[in-house]
Phi, psi and omega in degrees: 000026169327133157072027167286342156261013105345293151328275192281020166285310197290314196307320180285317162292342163283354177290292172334303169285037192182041157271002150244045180259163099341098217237131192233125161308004137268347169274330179304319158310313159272021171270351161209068177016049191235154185265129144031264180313304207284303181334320185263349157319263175330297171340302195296293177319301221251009170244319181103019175202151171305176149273340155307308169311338179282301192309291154001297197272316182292346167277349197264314190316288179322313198300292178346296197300328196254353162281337160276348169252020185206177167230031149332103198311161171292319173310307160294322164296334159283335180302304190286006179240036165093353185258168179242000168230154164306314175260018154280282192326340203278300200335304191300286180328318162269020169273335249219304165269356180084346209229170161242168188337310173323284191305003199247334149273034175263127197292143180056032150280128186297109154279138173237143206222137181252117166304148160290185214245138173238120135275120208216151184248108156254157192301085224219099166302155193103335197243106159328099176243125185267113163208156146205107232281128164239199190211129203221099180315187194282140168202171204249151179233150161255115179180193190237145193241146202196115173305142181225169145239149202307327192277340186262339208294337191268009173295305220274329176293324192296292189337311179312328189271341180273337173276329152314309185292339172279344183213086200298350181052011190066000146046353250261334175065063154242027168218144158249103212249166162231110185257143183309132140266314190208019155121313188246350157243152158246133158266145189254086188265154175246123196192174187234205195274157142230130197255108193325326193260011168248139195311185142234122221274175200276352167260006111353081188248169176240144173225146208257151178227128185308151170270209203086187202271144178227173192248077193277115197265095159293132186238105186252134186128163201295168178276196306300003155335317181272320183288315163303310184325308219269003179278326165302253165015285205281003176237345165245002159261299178303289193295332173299294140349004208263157188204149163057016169231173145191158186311126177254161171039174195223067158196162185212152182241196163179099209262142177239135171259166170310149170300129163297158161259042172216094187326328221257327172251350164313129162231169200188146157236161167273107203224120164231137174301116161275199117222168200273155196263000000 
């Protein structure tokens, strides 16, 4: 993944030229040669906000800077960062500053402000990631599914499993998977092998997962803590470092063994699709 920061550096600076743009998240993408899917993944790991939400706030930082600093209408300002109304803007603006617009030329009114983004790697010793690439045939899983969208998904999947867990659907949710549909949804399934010769009940699909080579990350420890620790790891240690692969298909897997009775020995992994460079 050589000049892979380099990449998603330039994808944050077109954000930056084009924040009173129409801003599309598969063109933002190919800006570090990334799909969509990984992309906004990654995104997530390694600033710790969606990318709508960085867009989000750095157009609210500017909208700020130019109503204290100009005498510019709130309507044209709002016009140029993308809303069409005043008060979807003023909405945005007090979620994000607390005040509404107005109040923002008021002298010792408190403002908040989001810097752009540097992305930079640094050297930090301690941390160990167990992982290892196999090659794996195509095989079909059973289970039940549900559209998310990227920017809401990590609220929203734990609901999904809780709402599983009150209704096993006959079950065991030893996989969790996430497939592309269109740069800004995924469907998210929870699901098992599926084995041709047991019925099937009508809420129920089956989906084939490609075969090839993955990347099996082991996370031993209670959920979802170990598996989130080691989902950082892998987008800001590992893959910056990765030589002689780079990322296949727009799905990730996430396989569960039974819960240990001791939380602390539970393991699961994390599996992502390569290909050889």
């Amino acid at each position: 993944m050589e000049g892979w920061i380099e990449g998603f550096q330039d994808s944050i600076d077109y954000i930056e030229q084009n924040l009173t743009e129409e801003l599309d998240i598969e063109k933002i993408a190919t800006k570090a040669a990334l799909s969509s899917f990984y992309y906004q993944r990654i995104f997530g790991a390694m600033c710790g906000m969606t990318v709508g939400e960085y867009i989000r706030a750095r157009r609210m930082t500017l909208a700020a800077q130019e109503l204290a600093g100009s005498d510019c209408k709130v309507i044209d300002i709002a016009m140029k960062y993308g809303y069409d109304s005043p008060d979807s803007f003023a909405k945005a603006f007090r979620n994000f500053h607390g005040i509404n617009p107005a109040q923002a030329r008021e002298t010792g009114t408190n403002l908040k402000s989001l810097a752009p983004l540097r992305i930079k790697i640094t050297l930090e010793g301690g941390n160990m990631l167990d992982y290892k690439i196999v090659e794996k045939a195509p095989f079909t899983v059973v289970g039940v599914k549900k559209r998310f969208s990227a920017e809401t998904s990590y609220k929203e999947i734990p609901k999904f499993w809780g709402e599983w867990m009150s209704d096993m659907k006959g079950l065991k949710g030893m996989f969790g998977i996430c497939t592309d549909m269109d740069g800004k949804n995924f469907d998210y399934w929870i699901a098992d092998l599926y084995l041709p010769w047991e019925e099937l009940s009508d809420d129920l699909s089956t989906y084939q997962i490609p075969g090839g080579l993955w990347a099996l990350f082991k996370c031993k420890g209670p959920l979802p803590e170990s598996m989130q620790t080691v989902n950082t790891q892998i987008w800001t240690e590992w893959l910056p470092s990765l030589q002689g692969y780079t990322l296949a298909g727009n799905y990730s897997l996430e396989f569960y063994t039974p819960p240990a009775k001791n939380p602390a020995d539970t393991v699961s992994y994390i599996c992502i699709p390569l290909k050889k460079q």
